[in-house]
VEXDREN-2710 file (C-alpha; in Angstrom, 1 decimal):
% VEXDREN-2710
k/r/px/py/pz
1/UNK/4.4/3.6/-21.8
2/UNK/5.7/2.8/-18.7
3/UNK/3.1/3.3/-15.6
4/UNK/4.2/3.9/-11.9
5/UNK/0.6/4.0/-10.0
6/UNK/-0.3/3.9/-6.5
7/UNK/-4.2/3.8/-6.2
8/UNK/-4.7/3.4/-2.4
9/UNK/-4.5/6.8/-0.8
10/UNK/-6.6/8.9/1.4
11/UNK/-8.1/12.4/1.2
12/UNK/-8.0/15.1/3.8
13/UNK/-11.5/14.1/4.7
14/UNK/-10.5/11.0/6.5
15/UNK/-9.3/10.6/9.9
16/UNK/-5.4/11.3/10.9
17/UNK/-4.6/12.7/7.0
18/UNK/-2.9/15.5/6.5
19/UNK/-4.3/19.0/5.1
20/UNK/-1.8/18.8/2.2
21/UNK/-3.6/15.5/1.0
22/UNK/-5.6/17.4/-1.7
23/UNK/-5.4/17.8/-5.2
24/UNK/-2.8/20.4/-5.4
25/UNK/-0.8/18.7/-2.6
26/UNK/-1.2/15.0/-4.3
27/UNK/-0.2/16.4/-7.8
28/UNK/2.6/18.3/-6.8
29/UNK/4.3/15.3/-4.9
30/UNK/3.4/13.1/-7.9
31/UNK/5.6/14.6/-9.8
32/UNK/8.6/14.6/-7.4
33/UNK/7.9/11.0/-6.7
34/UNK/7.6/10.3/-10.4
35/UNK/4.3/8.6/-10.0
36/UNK/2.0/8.8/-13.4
37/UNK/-1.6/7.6/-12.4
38/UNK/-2.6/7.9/-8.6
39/UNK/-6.1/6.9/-7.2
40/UNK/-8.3/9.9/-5.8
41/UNK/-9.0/8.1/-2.8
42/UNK/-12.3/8.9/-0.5
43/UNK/-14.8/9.0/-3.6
44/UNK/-17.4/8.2/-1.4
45/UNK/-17.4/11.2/0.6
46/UNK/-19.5/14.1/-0.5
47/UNK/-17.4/17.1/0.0
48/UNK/-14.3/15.6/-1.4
49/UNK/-16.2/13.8/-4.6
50/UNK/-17.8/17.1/-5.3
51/UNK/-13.9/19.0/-5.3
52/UNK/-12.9/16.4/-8.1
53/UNK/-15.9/16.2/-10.2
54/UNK/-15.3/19.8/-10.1
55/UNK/-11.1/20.2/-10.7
56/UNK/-10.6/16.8/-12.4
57/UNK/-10.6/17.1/-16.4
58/UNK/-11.1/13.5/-18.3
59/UNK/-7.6/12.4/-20.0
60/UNK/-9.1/9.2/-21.3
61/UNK/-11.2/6.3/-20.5
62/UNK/-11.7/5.8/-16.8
63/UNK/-8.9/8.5/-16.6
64/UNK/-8.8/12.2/-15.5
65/UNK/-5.8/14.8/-14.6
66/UNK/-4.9/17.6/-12.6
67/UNK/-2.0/20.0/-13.4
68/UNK/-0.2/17.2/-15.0
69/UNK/-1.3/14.2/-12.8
70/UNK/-3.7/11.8/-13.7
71/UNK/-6.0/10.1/-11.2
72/UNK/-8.6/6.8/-11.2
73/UNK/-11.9/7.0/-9.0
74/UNK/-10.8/4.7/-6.2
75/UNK/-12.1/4.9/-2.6
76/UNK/-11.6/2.3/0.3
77/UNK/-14.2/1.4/2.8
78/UNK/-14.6/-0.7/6.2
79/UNK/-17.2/-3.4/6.0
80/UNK/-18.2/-4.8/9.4
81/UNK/-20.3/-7.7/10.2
82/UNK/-21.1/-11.0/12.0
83/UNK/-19.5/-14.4/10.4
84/UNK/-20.1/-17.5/12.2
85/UNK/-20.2/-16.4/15.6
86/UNK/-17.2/-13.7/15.3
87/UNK/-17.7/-9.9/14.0
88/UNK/-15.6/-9.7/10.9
89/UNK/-14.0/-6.3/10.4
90/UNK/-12.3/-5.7/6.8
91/UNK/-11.3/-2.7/4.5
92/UNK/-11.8/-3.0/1.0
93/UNK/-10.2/-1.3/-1.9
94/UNK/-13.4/0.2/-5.0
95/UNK/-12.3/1.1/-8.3
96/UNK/-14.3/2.8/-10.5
97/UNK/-14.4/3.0/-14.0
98/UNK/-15.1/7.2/-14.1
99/UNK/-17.2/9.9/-12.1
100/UNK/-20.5/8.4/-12.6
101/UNK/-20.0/5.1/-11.6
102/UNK/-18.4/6.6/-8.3
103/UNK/-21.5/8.2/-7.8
104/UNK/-23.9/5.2/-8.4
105/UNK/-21.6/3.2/-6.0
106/UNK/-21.8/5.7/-3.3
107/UNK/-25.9/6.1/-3.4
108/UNK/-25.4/2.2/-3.0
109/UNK/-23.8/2.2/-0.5
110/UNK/-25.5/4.8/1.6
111/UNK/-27.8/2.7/2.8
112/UNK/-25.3/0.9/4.9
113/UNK/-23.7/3.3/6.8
114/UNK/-22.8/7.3/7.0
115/UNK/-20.8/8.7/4.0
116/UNK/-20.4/11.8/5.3
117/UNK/-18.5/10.7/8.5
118/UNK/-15.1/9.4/7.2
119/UNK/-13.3/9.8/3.9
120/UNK/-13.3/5.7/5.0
121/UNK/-16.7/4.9/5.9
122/UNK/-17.7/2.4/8.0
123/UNK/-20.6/0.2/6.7
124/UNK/-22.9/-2.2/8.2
125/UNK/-22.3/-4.9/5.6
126/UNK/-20.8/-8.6/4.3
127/UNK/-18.1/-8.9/2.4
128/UNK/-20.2/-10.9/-0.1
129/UNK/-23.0/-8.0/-0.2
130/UNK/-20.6/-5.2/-0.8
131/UNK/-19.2/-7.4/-4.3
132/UNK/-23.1/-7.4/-4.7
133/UNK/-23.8/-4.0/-4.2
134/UNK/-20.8/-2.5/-5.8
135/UNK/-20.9/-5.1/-9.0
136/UNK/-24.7/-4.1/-9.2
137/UNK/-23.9/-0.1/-9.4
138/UNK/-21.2/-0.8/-11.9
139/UNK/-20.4/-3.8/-13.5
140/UNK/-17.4/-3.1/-14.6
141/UNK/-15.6/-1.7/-10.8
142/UNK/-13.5/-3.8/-8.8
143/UNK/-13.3/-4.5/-5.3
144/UNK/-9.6/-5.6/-3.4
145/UNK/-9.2/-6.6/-0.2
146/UNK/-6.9/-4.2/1.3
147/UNK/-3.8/-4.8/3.2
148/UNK/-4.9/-8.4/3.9
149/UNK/-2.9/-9.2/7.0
150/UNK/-2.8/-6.7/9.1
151/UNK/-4.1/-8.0/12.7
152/UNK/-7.3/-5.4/12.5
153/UNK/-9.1/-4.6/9.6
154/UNK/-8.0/-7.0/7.0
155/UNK/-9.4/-10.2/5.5
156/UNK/-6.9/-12.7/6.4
157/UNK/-6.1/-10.3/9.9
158/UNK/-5.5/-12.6/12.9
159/UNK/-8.0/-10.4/15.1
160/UNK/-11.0/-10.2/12.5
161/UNK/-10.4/-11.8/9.0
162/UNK/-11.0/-15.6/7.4
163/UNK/-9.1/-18.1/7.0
164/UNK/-9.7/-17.9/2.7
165/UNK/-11.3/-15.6/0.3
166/UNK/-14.0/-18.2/0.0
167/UNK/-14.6/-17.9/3.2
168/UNK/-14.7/-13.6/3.2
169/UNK/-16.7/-13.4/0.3
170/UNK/-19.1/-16.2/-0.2
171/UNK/-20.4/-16.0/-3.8
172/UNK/-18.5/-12.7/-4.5
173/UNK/-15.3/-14.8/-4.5
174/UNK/-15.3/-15.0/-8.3
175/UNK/-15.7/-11.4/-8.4
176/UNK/-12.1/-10.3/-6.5
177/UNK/-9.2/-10.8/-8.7
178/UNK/-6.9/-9.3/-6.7
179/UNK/-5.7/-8.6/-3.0
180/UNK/-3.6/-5.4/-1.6
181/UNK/-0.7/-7.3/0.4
182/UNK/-0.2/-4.2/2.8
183/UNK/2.9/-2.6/4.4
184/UNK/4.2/-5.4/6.4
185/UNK/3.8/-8.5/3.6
186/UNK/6.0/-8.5/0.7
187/UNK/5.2/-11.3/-2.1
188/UNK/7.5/-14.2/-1.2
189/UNK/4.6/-14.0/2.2
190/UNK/2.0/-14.7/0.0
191/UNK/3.7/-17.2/-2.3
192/UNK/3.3/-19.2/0.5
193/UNK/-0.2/-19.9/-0.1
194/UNK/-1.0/-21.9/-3.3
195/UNK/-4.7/-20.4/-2.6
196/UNK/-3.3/-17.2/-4.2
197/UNK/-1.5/-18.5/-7.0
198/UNK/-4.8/-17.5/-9.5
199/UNK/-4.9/-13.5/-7.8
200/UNK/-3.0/-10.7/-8.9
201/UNK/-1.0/-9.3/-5.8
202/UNK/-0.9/-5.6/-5.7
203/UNK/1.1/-2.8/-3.2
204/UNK/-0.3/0.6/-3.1
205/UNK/1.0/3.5/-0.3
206/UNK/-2.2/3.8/1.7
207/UNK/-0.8/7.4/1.8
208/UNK/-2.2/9.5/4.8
209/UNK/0.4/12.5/3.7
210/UNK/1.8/13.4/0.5
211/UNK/5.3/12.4/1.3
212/UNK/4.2/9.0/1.4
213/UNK/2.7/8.5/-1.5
214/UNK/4.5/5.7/-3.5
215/UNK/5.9/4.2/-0.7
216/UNK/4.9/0.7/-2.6
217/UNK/3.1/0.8/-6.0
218/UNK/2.5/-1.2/-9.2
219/UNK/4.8/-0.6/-12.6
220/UNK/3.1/-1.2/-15.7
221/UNK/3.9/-1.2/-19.8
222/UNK/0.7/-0.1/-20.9
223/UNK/-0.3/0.9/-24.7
224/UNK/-2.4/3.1/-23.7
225/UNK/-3.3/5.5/-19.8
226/UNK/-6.8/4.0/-19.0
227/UNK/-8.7/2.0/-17.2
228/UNK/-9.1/-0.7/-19.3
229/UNK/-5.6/-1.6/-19.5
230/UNK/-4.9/-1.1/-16.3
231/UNK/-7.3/-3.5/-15.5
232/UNK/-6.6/-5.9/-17.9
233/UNK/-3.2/-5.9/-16.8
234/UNK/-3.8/-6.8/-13.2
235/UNK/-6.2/-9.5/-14.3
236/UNK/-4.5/-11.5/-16.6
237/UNK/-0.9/-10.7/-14.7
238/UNK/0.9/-10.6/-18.0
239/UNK/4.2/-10.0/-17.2
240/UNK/4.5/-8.1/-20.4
241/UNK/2.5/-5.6/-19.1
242/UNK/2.4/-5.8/-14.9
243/UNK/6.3/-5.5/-14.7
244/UNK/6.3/-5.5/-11.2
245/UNK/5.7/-4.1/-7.4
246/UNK/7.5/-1.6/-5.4
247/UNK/7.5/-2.9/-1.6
248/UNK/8.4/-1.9/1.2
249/UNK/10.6/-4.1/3.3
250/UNK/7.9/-6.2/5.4
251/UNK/10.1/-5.4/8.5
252/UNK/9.5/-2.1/8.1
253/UNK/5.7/-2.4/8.5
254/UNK/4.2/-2.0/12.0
255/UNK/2.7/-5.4/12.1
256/UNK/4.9/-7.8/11.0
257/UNK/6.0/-9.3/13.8
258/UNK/4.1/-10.0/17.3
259/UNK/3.8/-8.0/20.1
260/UNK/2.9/-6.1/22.7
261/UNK/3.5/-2.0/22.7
262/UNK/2.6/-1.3/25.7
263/UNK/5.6/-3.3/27.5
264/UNK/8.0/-3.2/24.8
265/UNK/7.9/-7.0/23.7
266/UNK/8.4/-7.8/20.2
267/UNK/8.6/-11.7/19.4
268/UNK/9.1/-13.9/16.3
269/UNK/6.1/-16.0/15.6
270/UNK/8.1/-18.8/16.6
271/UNK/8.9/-17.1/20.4
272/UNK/5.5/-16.6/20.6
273/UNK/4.4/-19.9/20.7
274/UNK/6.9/-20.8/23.4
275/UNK/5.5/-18.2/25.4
276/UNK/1.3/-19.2/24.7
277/UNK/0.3/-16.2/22.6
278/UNK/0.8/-14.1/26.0
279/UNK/3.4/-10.7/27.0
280/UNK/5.8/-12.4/29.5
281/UNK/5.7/-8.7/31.5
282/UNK/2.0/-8.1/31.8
283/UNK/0.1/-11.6/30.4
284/UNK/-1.8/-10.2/28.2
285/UNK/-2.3/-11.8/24.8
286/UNK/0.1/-10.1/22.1
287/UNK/-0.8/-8.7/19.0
288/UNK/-0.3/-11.7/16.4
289/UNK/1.3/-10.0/13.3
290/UNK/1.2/-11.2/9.8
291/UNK/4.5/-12.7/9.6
292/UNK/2.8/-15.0/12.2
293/UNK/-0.5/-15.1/10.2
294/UNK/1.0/-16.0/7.1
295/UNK/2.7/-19.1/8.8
296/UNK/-0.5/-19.8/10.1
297/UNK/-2.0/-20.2/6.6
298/UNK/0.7/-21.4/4.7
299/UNK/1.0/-24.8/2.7
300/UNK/4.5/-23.9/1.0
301/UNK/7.6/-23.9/2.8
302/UNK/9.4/-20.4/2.6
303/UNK/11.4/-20.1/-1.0
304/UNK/8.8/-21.1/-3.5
305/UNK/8.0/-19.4/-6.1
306/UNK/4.6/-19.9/-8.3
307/UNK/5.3/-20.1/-11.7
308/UNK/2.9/-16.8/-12.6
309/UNK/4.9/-14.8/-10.1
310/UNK/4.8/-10.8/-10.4
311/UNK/8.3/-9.8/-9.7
312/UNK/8.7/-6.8/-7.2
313/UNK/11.5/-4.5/-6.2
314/UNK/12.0/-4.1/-2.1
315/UNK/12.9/-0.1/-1.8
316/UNK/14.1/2.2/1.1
317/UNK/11.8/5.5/0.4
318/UNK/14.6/8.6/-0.7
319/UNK/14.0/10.7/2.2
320/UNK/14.9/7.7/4.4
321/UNK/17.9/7.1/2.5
322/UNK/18.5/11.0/3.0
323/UNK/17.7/11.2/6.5
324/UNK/20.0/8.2/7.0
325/UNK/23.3/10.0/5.4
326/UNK/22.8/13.0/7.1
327/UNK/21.5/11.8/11.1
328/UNK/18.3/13.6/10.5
329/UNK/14.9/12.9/10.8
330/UNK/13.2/12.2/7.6
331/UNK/10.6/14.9/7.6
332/UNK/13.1/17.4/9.5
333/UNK/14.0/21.0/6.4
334/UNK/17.7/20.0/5.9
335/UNK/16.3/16.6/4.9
336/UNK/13.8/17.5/2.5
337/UNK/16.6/20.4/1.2
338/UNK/18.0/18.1/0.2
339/UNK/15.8/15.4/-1.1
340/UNK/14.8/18.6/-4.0
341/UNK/18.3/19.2/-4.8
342/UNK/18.7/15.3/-5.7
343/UNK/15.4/15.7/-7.4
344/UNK/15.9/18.6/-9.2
345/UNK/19.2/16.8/-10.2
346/UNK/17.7/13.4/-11.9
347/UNK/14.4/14.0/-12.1
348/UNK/12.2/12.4/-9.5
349/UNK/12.4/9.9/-6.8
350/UNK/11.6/6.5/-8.8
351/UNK/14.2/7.4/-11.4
352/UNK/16.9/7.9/-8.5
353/UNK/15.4/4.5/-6.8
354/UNK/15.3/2.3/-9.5
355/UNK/17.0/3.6/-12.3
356/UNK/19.9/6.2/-12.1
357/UNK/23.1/4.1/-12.1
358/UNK/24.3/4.6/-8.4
359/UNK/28.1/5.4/-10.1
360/UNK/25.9/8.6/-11.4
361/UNK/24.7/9.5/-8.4
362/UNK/27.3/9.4/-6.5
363/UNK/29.2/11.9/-8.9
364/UNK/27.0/14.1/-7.8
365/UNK/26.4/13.6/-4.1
366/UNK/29.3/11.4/-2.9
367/UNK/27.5/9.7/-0.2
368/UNK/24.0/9.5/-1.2
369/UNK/24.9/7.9/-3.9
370/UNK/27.1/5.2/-1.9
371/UNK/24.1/4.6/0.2
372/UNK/21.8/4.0/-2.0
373/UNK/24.1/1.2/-4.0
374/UNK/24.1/-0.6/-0.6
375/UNK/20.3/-0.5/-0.1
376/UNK/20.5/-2.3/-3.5
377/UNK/22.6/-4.5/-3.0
378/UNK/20.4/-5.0/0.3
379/UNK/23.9/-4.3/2.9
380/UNK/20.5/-3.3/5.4
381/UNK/20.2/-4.2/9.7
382/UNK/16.1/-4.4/10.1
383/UNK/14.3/-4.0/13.2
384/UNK/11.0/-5.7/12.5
385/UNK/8.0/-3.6/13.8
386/UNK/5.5/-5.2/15.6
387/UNK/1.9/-3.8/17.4
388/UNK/1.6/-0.7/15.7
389/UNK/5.1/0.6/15.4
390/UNK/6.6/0.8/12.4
391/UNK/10.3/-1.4/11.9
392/UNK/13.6/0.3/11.6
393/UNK/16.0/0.2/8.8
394/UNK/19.6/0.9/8.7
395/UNK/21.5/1.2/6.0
396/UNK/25.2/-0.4/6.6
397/UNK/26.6/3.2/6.4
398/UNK/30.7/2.7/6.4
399/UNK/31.4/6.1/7.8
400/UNK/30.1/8.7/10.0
401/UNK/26.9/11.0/9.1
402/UNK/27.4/14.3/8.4
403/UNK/25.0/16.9/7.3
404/UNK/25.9/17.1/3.8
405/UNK/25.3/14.3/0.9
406/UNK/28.8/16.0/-1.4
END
């Protein structure tokens, strides 16, 4: 059976997440998204692991569902501490393998920090004592580093992360089999570094409102909906069964490219090193972004491929596409109108993204349907974002918008 899943998301019990990001809210927009397994997000927080040990029903091993959806205990969690001189700040990705390993893990790790305070907590403790802690609780969880270049936050970030997993994790290296490449790094990025070759590379929305959720994602062929083969498939990365990852353009993520937001300077890593790291307007050091980062780290030139490759699809989100065609915003009525019309037409979001024959769609809305054949054939203009604000793409629309997709 053919898997979409997208197991980084937040509850509404963490900061800047929207109301609707319950269960109701996040099975609902599974549907239209066409998403089959999400993660719960934010097990570690009381109020919201209580509301799905309470609504979820178990579907399987490792698996439970909700009106339709079914969900994996996942949670993420900031881990702060000092490394050689520097305090390290980096979010990790938990999966657990049902309800009451979730719980051990939490009572774990409730000595290092309050619970109750974020749907994310922030815990005093090393990246190598949280593999310990977690791996102790429940052997059989995993941890990811989560979006693993963003400047802040991550564990290869230019303002707080390592220069290697070895270096992040110490003896729980052998433990982490997999890194979240994050909004503004898309595979051929991380190709770059032969250190990755041996870890599965995995994209997940890191959804603060429902309409985001499977904004990227893993695709799997799985016999069977569990946790088990999920797992298995992201460890041994057989191609038979991990099919690929949805991305989103790098571009589009608000830290690939350096910066500063505050005067309006966006640079290539390359014009940032002809200006010293520093904002020609106010001298201030710029916010290094992963495209930068990666450069940084990287012992391939751009281009090569590792032979055990994942392959991944680069996708513009529907709504975008939408809000494109008709000169809207993307979260504006007219826009989402008409983003359940098309649904209601093919089914859900994925199918129209990757695989309703554009010829089809555009039968039935003329100029969606030409739009979306030239985000696949890639006919895009990209304004990378940089600092904290999010890139622009355009699609290389051949006529004028109007407010109608016929």
């Amino acid at each position: 059976m053919r898997v979409i899943a997208d197991l980084h998301l937040h509850s509404r019990y963490s900061r800047a997440t929207s109301a609707d990001m319950d269960l109701p809210g996040l099975a609902r927009w599974a549907k239209l998204k066409g998403i089959n397994l999400l993660g719960t997000g934010d097990f570690t927080h009381p109020a919201w692991f209580k509301e799905l040990v309470t609504s979820l029903r178990p579907a399987g091993e490792g698996v439970y569902e909700y009106e339709g959806t079914h969900f994996l205990f996942t949670a993420e969690v900031a881990a702060v501490w000092n490394h050689s001189g520097r305090l390290r700040r980096v979010h990790f990705l938990l999966f657990a393998p049902g309800a009451e390993d979730a719980a051990r893990i939490s009572k774990e790790l409730g000595a290092f920090g309050n619970l109750s305070a974020d749907g994310r907590p922030t815990l005093g403790i090393s990246g190598e004592k949280l593999v310990e802690v977690v791996k102790g609780a429940s052997p059989k969880a995993v941890i990811i580093p989560a979006h693993a270049w963003t400047p802040w936050w991550s564990v290869f970030g230019s303002n707080s992360g390592f220069d290697s997993l070895e270096e992040a994790l110490g003896r729980g290296r052998s433990e982490v089999f997999a890194i979240e490449t994050g909004l503004s790094s898309d595979p051929p990025m991380n190709w770059r570094l032969s250190a990755l070759d041996e870890v599965a590379l995995v994209s997940f929305s890191d959804a603060h409102s429902p309409t985001r959720l499977g904004r990227e994602a893993c695709v799997f062929e799985l016999p069977e909906l569990s946790y088990p083969a999920v797992l298995a498939a992201l460890r041994q990365r057989d191609r038979k069964r991990f099919l690929f990852t949805v991305e989103f353009f790098p571009e589009e993520g608000k830290y690939h490219y350096d910066g500063h937001r505050a005067c309006g300077v966006v640079f290539s890593p390359a014009e940032t090193r002809r200006h010293g790291g520093k904002c020609p307007v106010c001298g201030k050091p710029l916010t290094v972004g992963v495209m930068h980062r990666v450069e940084e780290l990287a012992d391939r030139p751009p281009g090569e491929k590792p032979g055990s490759a994942i392959p991944y699809r680069s996708l513009v989100p529907l709504q975008e596409i939408i809000a494109q065609v008709l000169g809207q915003a993307p979260e504006t009525r007219g826009v989402l109108a008409q983003y359940l019309k098309v649904i209601q037409r093919f089914g859900a979001e994925f199918s129209v993204l990757l695989d309703v024959p554009a010829p089809d769609v555009e039968r039935e809305f003329p100029k969606l349907g030409r739009a979306l054949e030239k985000v696949r054939r890639g006919e895009l203009s990209i304004r990378p974002g940089y600092d904290g604000v999010y890139g622009e793409i355009k699609i290389n629309l051949e006529e004028p918008r109007e407010l109608s997709l016929f």
